[in-house]
C-alpha positions as CSV (number, residue, x, y, z in Angstrom):
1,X,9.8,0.0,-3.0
2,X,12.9,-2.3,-1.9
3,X,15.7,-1.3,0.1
4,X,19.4,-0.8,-1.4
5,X,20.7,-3.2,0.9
6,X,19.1,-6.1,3.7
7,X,15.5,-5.7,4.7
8,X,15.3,-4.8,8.0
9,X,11.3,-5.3,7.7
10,X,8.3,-4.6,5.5
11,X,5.9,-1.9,6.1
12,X,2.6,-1.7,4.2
13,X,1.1,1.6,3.9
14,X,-2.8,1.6,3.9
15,X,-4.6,4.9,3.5
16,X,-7.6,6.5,5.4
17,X,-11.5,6.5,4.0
18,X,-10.9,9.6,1.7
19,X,-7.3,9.3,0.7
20,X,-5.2,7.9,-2.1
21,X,-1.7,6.0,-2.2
22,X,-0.5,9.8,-3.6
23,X,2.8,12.1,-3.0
24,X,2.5,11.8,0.7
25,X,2.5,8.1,1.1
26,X,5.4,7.6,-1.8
27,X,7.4,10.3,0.1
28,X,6.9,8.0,3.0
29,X,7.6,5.0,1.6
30,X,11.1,6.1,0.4
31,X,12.1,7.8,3.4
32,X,11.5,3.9,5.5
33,X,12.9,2.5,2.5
34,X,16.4,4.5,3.0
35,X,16.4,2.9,6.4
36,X,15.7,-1.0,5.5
37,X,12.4,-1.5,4.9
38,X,10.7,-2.7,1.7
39,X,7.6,-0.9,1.5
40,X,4.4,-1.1,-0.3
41,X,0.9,0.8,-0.3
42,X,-2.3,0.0,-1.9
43,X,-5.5,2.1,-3.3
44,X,-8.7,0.7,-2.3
45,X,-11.0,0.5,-4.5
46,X,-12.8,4.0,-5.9
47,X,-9.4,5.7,-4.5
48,X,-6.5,6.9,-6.3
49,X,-5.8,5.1,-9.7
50,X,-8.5,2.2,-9.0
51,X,-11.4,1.3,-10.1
52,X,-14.4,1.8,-8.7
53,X,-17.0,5.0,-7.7
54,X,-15.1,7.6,-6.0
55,X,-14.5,7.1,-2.6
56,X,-17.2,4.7,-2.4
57,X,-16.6,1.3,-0.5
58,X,-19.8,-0.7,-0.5
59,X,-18.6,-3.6,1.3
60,X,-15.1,-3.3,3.5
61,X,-15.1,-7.3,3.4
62,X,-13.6,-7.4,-0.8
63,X,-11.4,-4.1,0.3
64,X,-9.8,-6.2,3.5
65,X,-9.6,-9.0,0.9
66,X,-7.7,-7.1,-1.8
67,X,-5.5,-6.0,1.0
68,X,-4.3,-9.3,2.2
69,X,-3.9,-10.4,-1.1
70,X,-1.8,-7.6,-2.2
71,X,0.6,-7.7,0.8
72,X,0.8,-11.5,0.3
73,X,2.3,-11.1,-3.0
74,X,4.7,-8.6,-2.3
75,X,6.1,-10.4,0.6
76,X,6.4,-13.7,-1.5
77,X,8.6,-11.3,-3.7
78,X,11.1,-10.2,-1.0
């Protein structure tokens, strides 16, 4: 989500072991949007909308990878 006018930063929302990138963090990420920042949040895999077994992360090491990956690309859009 981008702010109307200049970015005043970026804040990347990452949830918790059993959440999801649901209501709670879009309500968040709207609310810092209104104030500058261009925000983004990510479901890990087996969260949310991803795929995956539910809530089950064998191995954090590809979950930190898709992270870092999916921040890098939304800051190269900014």
């Amino acid at each position: 989500m981008l702010p109307p006018a200049t970015v005043t930063g970026i804040l990347v929302l990452v949830h918790g072991f059993t959440g999801e990138s649901s209501w709670f963090l879009q309500l968040t990420a709207i609310y810092f949007a209104k104030v500058g920042f261009a925000t983004c949040a990510i479901d890990h895999q087996g969260h949310g909308f991803s795929d995956g077994l539910i809530a089950h992360i064998p191995d954090i090491n590809p979950a930190i990878d898709d992270c870092i990956a999916f921040f890098d690309e939304f800051c190269s859009m900014l």
